[in-house]
N, C-alpha and C positions, 0 to 999 in steps of 0.2 A: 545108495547108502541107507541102512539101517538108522529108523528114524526112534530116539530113545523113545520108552511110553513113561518117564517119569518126567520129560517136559514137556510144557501144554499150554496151548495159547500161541506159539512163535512158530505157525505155518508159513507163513511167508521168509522166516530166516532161513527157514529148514528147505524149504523148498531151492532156493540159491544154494545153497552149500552143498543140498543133495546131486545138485545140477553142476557143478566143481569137479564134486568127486568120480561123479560119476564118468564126463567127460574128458578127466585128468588137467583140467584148468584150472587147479588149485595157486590163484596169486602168490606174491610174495608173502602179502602186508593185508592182514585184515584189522574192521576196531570194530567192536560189537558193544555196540552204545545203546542204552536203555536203564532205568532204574534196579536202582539195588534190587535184589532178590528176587527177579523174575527169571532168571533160567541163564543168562550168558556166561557165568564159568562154569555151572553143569554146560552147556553147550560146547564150549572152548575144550574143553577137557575127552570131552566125545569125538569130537571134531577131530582135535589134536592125535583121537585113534586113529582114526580111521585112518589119517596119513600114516601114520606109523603102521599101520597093520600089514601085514606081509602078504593078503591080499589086496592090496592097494595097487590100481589100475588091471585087475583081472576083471573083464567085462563080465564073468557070468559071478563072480564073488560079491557077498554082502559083507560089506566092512562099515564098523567093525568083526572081524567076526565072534571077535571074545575067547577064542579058543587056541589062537598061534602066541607064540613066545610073546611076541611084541606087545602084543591087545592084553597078556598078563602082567607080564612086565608096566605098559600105562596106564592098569587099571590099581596096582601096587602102587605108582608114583615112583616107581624104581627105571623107568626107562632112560638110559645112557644118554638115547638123541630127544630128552624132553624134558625142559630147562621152564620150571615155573616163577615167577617171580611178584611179590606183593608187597605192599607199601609197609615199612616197619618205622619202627621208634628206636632212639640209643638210650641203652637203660646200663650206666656203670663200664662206658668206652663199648660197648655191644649191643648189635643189631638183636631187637626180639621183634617177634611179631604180632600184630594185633590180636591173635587167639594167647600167644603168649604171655601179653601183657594181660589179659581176664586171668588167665588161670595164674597168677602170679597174683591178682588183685592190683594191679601197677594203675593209679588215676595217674594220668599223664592231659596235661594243659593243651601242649602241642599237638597238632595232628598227622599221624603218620605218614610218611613221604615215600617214593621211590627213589633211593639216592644212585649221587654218581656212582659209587665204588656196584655197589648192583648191576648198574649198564656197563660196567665195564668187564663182571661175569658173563654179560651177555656178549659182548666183543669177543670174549675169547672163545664162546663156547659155541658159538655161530664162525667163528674164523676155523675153525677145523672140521675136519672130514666126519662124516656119520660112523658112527660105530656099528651099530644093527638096521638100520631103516636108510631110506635112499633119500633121507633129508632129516633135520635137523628142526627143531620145532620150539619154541619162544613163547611162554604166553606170560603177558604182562599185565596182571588183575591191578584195578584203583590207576592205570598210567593217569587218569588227571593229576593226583600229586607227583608230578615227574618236578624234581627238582630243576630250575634252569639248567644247570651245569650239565644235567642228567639228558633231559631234553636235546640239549645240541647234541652230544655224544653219542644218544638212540637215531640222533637224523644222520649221521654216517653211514649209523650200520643198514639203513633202512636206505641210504644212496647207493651202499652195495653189499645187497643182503645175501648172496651167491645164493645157493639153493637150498637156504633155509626158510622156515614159514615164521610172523611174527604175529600172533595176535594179540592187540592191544585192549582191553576192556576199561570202557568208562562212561561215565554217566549222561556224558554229552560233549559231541566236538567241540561247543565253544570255548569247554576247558581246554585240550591241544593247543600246543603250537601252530599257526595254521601251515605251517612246513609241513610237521608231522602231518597233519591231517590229509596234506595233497597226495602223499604218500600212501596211504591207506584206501582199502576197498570198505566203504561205511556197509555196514550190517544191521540194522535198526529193531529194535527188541522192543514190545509192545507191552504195555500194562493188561492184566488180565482183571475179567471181568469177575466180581463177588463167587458167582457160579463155579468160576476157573479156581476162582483162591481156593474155596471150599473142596475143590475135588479132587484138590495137591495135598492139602495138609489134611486130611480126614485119615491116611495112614499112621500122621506122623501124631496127633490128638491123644490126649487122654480120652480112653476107651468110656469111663462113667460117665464123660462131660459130652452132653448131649449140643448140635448146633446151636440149636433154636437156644438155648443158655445163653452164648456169648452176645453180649452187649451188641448195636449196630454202630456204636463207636469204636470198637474193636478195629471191627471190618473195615471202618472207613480210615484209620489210622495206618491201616494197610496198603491203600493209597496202589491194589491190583496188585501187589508184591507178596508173593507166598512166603517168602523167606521172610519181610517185616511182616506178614499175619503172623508167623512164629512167633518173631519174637514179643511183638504186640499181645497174643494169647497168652505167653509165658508172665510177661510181666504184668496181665492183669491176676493171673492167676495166686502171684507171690504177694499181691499186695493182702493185707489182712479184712478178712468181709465186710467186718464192722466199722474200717476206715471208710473204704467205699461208699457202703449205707451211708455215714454221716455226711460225708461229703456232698452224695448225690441228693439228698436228703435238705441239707447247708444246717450248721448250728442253727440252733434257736435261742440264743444270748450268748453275752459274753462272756461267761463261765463257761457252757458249751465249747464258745471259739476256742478259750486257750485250752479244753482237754484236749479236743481234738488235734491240735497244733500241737502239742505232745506227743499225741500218738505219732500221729504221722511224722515227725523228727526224729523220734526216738524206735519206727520201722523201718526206714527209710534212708537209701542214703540219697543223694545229692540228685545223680541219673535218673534214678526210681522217683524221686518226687517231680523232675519235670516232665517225666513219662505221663503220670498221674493228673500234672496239671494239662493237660496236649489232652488227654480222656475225658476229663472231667467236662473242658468248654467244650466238647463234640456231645457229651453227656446231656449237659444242658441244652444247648441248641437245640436239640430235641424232644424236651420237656418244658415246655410254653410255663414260664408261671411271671407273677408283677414286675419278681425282679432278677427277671431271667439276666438282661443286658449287663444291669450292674453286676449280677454276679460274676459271669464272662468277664466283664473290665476287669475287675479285682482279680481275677485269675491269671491273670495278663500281666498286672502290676507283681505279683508272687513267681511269675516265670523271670521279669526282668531282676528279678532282686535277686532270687537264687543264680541267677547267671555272673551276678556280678560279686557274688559269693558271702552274701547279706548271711546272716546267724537264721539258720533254716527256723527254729523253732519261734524265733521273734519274729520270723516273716508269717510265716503261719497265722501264728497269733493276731496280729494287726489287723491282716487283711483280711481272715474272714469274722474279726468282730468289726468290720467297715457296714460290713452286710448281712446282719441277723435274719434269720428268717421269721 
């Protein structure tokens, strides 16, 4: 199998699956478990070609090969036999999805689920015959929010799953049902190392913004996930510079504290200021000064308050006139 070059770091996943396909020992039930945004649904989605590709089990073919109906067809997301499914929210009696609910601007409290009526799209669409490919293909991104109800009904289809494939992605088998999980062939996705982040997102970069610029709390909020380097890079970039400066900086009185606590309330919505506060104590920690510690606390006490939906600009305020510089 054709090994993609835009995932990197996950030689050991690629090696097993390359060893699948190539053999035609492709299981039922895979779960490709590892942290957000290191490569497993670009992987699944590759993956999920290659079975589909119409050179699937030609000993001298590399599949995918990108070029037969099928491998366009699921590179489209148009493929008949290949059935994606992701955790969503009901927003007014309807399912949307978490890209849907950003581009709506939708704050939702609740955290998106995979629901029953979902798996029960998947019952139908794994109980019938393949349309174009000699199997049928299931991939189910975030399955740790499988709803209970959801959960039992997924372990049916996964007791008899005829000759369709299911892949499950999620962040860790302890979330599964350990039914589900006995069912599954585990696939283990590894965190990449700074090196690896940077060698993934340098395409994807604003071309002016030089490495050596971003912060090493950036990188380290990345936590070896290219996908949260993105977004970690995105949202340092949105915040306003002069916020930044003062923060990294800390007022230096109390008139200071409450401008500051302005700005950043009145740039800032709710998400973006715990983002900033998550930046800030990585910030610090690595800038030794007297009252390194306390400031880190007081940024701690400004994460619990915004969480619990305290008046952002009076939190602000408060806490960092606790700690003048």
């Amino acid at each position: 199998m054709r090994i993609p070059e835009h995932i990197v770091g996950q030689e050991q996943a690629w090696q097993f699956l390359s060893a699948a396909v190539r053999k035609q020992r492709v299981t039922t039930a895979y779960c490709f478990m590892g942290s957000d945004g290191i490569g497993r649904a670009l992987s699944a989605r590759w993956f999920a070609q290659a079975v589909l590709c119409q050179h699937y089990g030609d000993p001298e073919g590399l599949v995918p090969c990108g070029q037969c109906l099928n491998c366009r067809l699921s590179s489209q997301g148009n493929h008949p036999d290949l059935l994606w499914i992701e955790p969503t929210y009901t927003h007014q009696g309807k399912r949307i999805s978490r890209s849907e609910a950003a581009e709506q601007n939708l704050q939702r409290r609740a955290k998106p689920q995979v629901r029953l009526d979902q798996i029960q799209e998947v019952v139908t669409f794994v109980g019938r015959s393949p349309l174009r490919a000699s199997r049928s293909v299931v991939v189910i991104e975030g399955a740790e929010t499988l709803a209970e109800s959801a959960g039992n009904a997924l372990l049916k289809t996964l007791e008899e799953p005829g000759s369709a494939l299911l892949i499950l992605i999620v962040t860790s088998l302890s979330q599964l049902l350990p039914t589900l999980v006995s069912r599954c062939q585990g696939i283990p996705f590894q965190r990449l190392s700074t090196a690896q982040v940077r060698q993934v997102i340098a395409p994807h970069q604003d071309p002016d913004l030089a490495l050596e610029q971003i912060p090493s709390a950036v990188w380290e909020l990345a936590q070896g996930s290219p996908g949260l380097a993105l977004e970690a890079l995105q949202q340092w970039q949105q915040i306003p510079p002069e916020i930044l400066h003062a923060l990294e900086q800390w007022p230096s009185g109390i008139a200071d504290a409450f401008k500051v606590g302005r700005q950043v309330a009145k740039a800032l919505d709710v998400p973006a200021q715990l983002w900033l506060v998550d930046y800030l104590q990585l910030w610090h920690w690595h800038h030794p000064c007297p009252q390194q510690l306390a400031r880190i606390r007081q940024l701690d006490c400004i994460r619990q308050q915004l969480m619990v939906y305290a008046q952002p600009q009076l939190v602000w305020e408060v806490n960092l006139a606790q700690v003048v510089a």
